[in-house]
N, C-alpha and C positions, 0 to 999 in steps of 0.2 A: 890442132890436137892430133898426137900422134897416137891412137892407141892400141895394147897391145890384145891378149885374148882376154876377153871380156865373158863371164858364164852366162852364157844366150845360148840359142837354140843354131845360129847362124856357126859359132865355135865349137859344136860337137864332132869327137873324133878322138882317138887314140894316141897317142904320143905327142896331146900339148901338153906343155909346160907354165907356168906363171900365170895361170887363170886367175884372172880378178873377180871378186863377187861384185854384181851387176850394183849394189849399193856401194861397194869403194871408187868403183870407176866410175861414178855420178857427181858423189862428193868430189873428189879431186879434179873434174872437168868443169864440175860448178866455182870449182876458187880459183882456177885459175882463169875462168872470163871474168871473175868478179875482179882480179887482181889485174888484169888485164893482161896479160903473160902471152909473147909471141909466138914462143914453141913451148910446149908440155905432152911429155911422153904421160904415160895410163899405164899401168901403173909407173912412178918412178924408178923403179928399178931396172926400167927397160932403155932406161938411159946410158946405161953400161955397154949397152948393145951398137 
């Protein structure tokens, strides 16, 4: 699981970008072990990266 800025207390600070709410970045780390998936970026979009 690769993931990106997730909103916790650990990613506070000024000039991030793509913060995830800490419920989107759960669900999609939860279906992708359910799917069993070898690489997954957090949010998806950080695939682009």
């Amino acid at each position: 699981i690769r993931p990106g800025f997730v909103d916790t207390e650990m990613a506070k600070g000024e000039g991030l970008f793509w913060i995830s709410p800490v419920q989107k970045a759960a669900c999609q780390i939860i279906s992708a072990i359910k799917s069993k998936r070898k690489i997954v970026y957090v949010t998806h979009r950080w695939r682009m990266i």
